[in-house]
C-alpha positions in Angstrom: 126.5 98.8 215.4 126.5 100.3 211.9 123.8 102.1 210.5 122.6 101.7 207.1 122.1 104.6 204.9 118.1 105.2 203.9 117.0 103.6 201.0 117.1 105.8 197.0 120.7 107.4 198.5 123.6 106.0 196.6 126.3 104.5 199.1 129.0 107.3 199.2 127.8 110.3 199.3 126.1 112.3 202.5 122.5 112.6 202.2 122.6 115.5 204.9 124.3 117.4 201.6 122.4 120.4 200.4 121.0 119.8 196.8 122.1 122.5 194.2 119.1 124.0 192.3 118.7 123.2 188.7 119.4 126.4 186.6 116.7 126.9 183.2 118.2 126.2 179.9 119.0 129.2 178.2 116.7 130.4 175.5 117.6 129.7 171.9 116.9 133.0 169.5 114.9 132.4 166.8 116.2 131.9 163.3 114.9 133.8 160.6 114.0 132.4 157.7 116.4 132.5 154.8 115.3 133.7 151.4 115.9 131.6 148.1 119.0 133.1 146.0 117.4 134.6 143.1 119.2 133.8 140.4 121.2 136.8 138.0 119.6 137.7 134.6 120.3 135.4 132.3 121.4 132.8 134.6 119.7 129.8 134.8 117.9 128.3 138.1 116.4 124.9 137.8 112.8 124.8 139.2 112.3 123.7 143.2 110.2 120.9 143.7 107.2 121.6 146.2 107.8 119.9 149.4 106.4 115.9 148.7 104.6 114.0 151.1 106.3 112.4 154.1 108.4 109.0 153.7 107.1 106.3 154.1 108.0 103.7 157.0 110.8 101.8 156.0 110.1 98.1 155.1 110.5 95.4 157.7 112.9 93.4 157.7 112.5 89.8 156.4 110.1 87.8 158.7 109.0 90.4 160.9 105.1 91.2 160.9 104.5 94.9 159.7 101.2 96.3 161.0 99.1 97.1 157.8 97.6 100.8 157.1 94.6 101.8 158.8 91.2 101.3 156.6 90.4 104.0 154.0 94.2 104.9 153.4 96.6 103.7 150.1 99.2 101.2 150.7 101.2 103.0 148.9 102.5 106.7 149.0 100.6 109.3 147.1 102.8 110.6 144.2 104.6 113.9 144.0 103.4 117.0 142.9 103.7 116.7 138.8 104.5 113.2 138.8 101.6 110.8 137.4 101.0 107.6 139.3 99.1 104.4 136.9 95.9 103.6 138.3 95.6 100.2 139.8 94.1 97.4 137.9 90.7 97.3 136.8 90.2 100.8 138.9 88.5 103.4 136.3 91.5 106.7 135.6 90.8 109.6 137.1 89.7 112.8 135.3 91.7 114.0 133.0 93.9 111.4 133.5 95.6 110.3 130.0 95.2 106.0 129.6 98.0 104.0 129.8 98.8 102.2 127.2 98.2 98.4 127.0 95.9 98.8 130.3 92.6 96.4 130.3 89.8 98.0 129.2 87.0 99.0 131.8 83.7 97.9 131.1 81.6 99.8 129.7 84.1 102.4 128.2 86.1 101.7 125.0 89.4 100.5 124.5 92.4 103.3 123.8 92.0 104.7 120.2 88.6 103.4 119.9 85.5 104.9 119.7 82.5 104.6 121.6 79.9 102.7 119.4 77.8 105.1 117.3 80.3 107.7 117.6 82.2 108.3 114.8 85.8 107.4 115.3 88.6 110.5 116.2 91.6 111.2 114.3 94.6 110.0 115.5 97.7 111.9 116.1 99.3 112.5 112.5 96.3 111.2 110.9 96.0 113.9 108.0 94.0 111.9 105.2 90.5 113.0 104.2 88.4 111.9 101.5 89.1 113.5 98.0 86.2 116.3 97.5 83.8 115.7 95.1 82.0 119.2 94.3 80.0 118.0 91.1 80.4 115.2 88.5 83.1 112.9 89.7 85.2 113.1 92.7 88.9 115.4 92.4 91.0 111.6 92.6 92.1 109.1 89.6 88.8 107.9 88.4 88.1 104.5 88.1 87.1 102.2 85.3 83.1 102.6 86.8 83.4 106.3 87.1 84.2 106.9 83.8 81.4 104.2 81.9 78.6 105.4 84.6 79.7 109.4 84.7 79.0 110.4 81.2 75.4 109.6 81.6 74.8 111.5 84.8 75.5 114.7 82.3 72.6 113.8 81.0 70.4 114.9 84.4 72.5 117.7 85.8 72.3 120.0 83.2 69.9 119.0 80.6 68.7 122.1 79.5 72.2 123.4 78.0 73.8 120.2 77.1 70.8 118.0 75.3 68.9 121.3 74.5 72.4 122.5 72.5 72.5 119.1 71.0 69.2 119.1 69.8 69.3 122.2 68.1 72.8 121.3 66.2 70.9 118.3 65.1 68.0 119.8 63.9 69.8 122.5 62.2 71.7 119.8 60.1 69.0 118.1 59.5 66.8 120.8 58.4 69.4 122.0 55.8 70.0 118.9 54.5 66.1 117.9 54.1 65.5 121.4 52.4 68.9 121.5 49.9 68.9 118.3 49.0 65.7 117.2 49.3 65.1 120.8 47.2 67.9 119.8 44.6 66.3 116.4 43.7 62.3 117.7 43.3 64.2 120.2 41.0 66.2 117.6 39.3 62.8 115.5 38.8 61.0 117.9 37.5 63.4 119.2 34.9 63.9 115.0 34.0 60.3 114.9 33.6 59.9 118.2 31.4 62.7 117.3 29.2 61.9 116.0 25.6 63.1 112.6 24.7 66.4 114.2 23.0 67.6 116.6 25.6 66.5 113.8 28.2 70.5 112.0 28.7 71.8 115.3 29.2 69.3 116.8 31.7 70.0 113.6 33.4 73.9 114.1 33.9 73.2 117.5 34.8 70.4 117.0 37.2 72.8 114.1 39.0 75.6 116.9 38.8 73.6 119.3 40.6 72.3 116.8 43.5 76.1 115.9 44.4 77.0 119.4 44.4 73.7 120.5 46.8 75.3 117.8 49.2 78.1 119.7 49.3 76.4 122.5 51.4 74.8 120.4 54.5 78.1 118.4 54.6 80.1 121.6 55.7 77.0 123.3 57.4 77.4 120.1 59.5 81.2 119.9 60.1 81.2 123.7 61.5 78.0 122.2 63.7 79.8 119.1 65.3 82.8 121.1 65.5 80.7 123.4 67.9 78.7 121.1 69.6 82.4 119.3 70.9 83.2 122.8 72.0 80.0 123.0 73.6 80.2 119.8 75.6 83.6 119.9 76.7 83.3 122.9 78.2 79.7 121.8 79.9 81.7 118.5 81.1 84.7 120.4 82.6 82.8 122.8 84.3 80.3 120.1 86.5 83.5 118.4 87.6 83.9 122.0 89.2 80.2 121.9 90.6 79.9 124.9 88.1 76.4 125.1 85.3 76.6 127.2 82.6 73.8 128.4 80.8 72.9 128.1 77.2 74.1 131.2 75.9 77.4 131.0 77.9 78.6 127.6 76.3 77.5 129.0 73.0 79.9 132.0 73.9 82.7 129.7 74.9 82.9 127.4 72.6 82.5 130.1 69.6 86.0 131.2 70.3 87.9 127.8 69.5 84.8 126.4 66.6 87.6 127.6 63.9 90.1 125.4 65.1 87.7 122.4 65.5 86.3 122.7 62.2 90.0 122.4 60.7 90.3 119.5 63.2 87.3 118.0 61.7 88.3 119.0 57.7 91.7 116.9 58.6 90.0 113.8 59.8 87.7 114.2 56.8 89.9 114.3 54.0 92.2 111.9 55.8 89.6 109.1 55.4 88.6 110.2 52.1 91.7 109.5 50.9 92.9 106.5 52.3 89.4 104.9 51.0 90.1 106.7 47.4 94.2 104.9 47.4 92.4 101.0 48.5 89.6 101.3 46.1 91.5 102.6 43.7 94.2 99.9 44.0 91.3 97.2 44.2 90.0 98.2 40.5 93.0 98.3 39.3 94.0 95.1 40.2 90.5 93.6 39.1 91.4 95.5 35.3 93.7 92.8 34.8 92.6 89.6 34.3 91.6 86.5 36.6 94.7 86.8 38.4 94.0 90.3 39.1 90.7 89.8 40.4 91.8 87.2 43.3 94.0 89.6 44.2 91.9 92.5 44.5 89.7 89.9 46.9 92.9 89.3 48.9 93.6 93.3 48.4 90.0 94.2 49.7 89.9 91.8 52.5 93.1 92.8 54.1 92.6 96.6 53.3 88.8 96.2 55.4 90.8 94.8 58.5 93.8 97.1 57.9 92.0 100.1 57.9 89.9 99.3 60.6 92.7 98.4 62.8 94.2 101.6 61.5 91.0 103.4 62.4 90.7 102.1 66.1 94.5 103.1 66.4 94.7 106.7 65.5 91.0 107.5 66.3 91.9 106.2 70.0 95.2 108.3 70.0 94.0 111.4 68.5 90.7 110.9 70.5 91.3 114.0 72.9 92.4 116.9 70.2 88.9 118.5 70.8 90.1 118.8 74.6 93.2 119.7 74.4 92.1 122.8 71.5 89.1 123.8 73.9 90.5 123.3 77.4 94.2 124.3 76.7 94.0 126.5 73.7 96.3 125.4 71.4 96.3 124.8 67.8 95.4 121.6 65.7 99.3 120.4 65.8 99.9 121.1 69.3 96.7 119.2 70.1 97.8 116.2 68.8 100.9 115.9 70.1 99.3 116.7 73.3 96.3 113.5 72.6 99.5 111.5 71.5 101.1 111.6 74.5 98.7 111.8 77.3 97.3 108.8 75.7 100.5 107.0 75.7 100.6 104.1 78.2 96.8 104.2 78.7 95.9 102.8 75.1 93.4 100.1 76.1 92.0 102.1 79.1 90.8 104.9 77.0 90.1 102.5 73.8 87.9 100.5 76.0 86.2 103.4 78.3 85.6 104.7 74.5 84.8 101.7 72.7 82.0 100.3 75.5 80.4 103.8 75.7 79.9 103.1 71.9 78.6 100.3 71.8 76.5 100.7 74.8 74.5 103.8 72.8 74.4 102.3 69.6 72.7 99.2 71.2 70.3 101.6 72.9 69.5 104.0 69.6 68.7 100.5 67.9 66.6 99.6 70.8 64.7 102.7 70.2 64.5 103.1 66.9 63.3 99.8 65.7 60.2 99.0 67.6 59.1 102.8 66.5 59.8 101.9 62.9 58.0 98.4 63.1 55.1 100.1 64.7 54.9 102.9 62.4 54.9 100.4 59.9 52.3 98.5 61.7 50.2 101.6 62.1 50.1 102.8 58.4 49.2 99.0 57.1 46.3 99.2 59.4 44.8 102.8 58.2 45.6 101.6 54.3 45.7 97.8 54.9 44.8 97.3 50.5 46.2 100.2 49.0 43.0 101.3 48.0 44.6 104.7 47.2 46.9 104.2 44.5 44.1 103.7 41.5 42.1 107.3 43.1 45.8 109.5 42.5 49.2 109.8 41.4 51.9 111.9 42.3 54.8 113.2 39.0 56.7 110.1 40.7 54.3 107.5 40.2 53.0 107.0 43.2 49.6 107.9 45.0 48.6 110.5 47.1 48.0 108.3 50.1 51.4 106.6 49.6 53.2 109.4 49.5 52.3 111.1 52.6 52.9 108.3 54.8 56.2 108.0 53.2 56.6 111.7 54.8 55.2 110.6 58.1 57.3 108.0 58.5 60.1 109.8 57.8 59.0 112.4 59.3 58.7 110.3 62.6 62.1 108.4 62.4 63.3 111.6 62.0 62.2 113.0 65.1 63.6 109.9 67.2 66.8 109.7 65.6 67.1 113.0 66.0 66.7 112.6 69.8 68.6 109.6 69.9 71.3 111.4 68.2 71.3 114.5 70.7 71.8 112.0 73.5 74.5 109.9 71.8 76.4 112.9 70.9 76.2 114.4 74.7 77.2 110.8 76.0 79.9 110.3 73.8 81.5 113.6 74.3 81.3 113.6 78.4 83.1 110.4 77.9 86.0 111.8 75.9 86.6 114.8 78.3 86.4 112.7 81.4 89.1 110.0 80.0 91.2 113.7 78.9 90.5 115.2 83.1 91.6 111.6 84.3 94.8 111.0 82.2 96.0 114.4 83.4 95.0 113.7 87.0 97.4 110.6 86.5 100.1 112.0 84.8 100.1 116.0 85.8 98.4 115.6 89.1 95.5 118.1 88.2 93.5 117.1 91.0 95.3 119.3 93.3 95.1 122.6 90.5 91.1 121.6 90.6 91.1 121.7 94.6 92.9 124.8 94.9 90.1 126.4 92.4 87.6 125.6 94.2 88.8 126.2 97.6 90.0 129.6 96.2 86.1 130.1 94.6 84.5 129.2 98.5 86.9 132.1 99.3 85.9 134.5 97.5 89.6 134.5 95.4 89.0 133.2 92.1 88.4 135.4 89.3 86.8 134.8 86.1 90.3 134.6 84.4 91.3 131.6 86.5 91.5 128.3 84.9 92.8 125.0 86.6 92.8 123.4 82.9 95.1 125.7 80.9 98.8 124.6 81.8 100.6 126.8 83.7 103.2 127.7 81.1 100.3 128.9 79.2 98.6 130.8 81.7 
């Protein structure tokens, strides 16, 4: 009878066998941490990357169910340590985070490279342009057609005082020398045509008639040398309020007594350049009409074309010559190298500054007559009313034949046209000049780019650099 052995022994072996004891694994030294190799001076060691987040479980295989992540964790792996992740659609950025570009808006926020409404909108990157400054009259930039008609008449409330005020005295001045030489010369000649006897009388005549036209002589130039320094006045009043600056009264006087001499020969030339282009026509037009019938149609045909020649002529030069009093007062040169200078900064802009010129013009003639008039007609008006029959004239008579009544409203009513055309005049004459020196500061803002020598000035006067001998108008070669 065989015996079985007991059951968990393995056939073979004796299970009366002692069992060896199991001997403990040997301990395993620690090992110490190694250092990072520091790199040598001037070697270079490319930055270690912090240690990321664990990997994430590979993906299952095709058709095989993968658990999903527990609730409240990403399905996807957090991003490394200075890498940037997208947020997910329609999930707000996080702070700081920049947007990505072409991302859906969130509501409620604006679009990238918007701004939020009622906030004014940021600059982007490379987004240098500003608006020009404008730190008085008219903004530093090319000026446009409107600037230039509307700007000359905002002269007239910035800085009344110096610029009307100068005007009106100029005027006055003129007119006070005319009224008392002439008016002076022909009581004199009246009374002398009155006292002489009946032989002497042709000759006191002639030489009374000689003397008036001589006594004219004296407010004509007492009048050039005024215009010529009222322009200096204005220009320099005009250039400095594009500059934000006001000068006073006595200050423009100052200024524009240095350059008066070279206006007044300006002036002289324009002068005797008309007078003697009307003394060759009408002198041509007599002589034709001297010789017969033939000769008189021809002096028609003569004087017709001469009237539109000359006034063609006229616009012409007085259009290209038209900013000589700038370029003597702002530039300092002389008459010649004015002209050239007018000639050519109006070249290519002939109808710009002919029309800016022209419309200014005819804008303040229409105005003076506007003016004028209606105080005339009821001046007029008025005096009818206090004399309405002449009652006067039979009570007295004046050396000229008329009465005393007649007589002094004659003087009042000159004597109140006076005073509104010499207001009128003030205002034309400031108007007319702003014009001119804004078409000259726009031309060279075109063609010199002297909008950027402006700016400069005036940043350098905020700052505390500019000095009194700075002037962004005189050309640099002439500095």
């Amino acid at each position: 009878m065989s015996e079985n052995p007991p059951s968990g022994v393995p056939q073979g072996e004796n299970p009366a066998a002692p069992v060896p004891p199991i001997q403990p694994a040997a301990p395993v030294p620690p090992t110490r941490p190694v250092a990072p190799v520091q790199p040598t001076y001037g070697q270079y060691a490319p930055p270690q990357a912090p240690p990321g987040p664990p990997a994430p479980p590979a993906p299952s295989a095709y058709g095989q169910y993968a658990p999903p992540p527990p609730y409240g964790q990403p399905t996807t792996p957090p991003p490394a340590y200075g890498q940037y992740a997208p947020p997910a659609y329609g999930s707000p950025p996080a702070s700081g985070a920049p947007p990505v570009y072409g991302a859906p808006p969130i509501y409620g926020q604006p679009a990238y490279g918007q701004a939020a409404y009622g906030q004014p909108a940021a600059p982007q990157p490379g987004q240098q342009w500003a608006p020009p400054p404008k730190p008085g009259l008219v903004p530093l930039r090319p000026l446009g057609f409107g600037t230039l008609l509307g700007s000359p008449f905002q002269v007239l409330r910035r800085n009344t005082g110096p610029t009307v005020g100068s005007a009106l005295i100029i005027q006055f001045i003129i007119y006070l020398v005319t009224g008392v030489i002439i008016g002076g010369a022909v009581l004199l000649a009246v009374t002398r045509i009155n006292q002489a006897s009946a032989s002497d009388q042709d000759a006191i005549t002639a030489g009374s008639t000689v003397i008036i036209l001589l006594s004219a002589l004296i407010p004509l130039a007492v009048g050039l040398v005024a215009s010529a320094l009222l322009q200096g006045i204005l220009v320099i009043e005009v250039s400095r309020e594009v500059l934000g600056e006001k000068r006073r009264l006595g200050e423009l006087w100052r200024a524009a007594g240095k350059r008066v001499w070279p206006l007044l020969l300006w002036t002289l030339l324009e002068g005797a350049a008309i007078v003697v282009v009307l003394v060759v026509v009408i002198g041509v037009i007599v002589l034709l009409a001297s010789l017969g019938t033939v000769g008189i149609v021809l002096s028609v045909v003569v004087g017709i074309v001469g009237f539109f020649g000359l006034l063609a002529l006229a616009v012409w030069l007085g259009t290209k010559f038209a900013l000589v009093p700038c370029a003597i007062v702002l530039e300092r040169m002389t008459v010649r190298q004015a002209m050239v200078r007018s000639w050519r900064l109006t070249s290519r802009s002939f109808w710009k500054t002919f029309g800016v010129l022209a419309l200014v013009n005819v804008i303040m003639y229409f105005a003076a007559q506007l003016v004028s008039t209606p105080v005339g007609l009821l001046l007029g008006l008025g005096l009818n009313l206090v004399d309405p029959n002449g009652a006067s004239t039979s009570t007295g008579t004046s050396t000229a034949g008329l009465s005393g009544a007649e007589l002094t409203n004659i003087v009042i009513t000159y004597l109140v046209l006076g005073v509104v055309q010499l207001v009128v005049g003030a205002i034309t004459a400031v108007v007319q000049a702003a014009a001119v020196s804004l078409v000259y500061i726009d031309l060279r803002i075109r063609k010199e780019g002297l909008d950027l020598e402006l700016i400069r000035f005036v940043e350098a006067r905020q700052a505390g650099r500019a000095t009194a001998s700075d002037d962004p108008f005189l050309v640099t070669e002439r500095r």
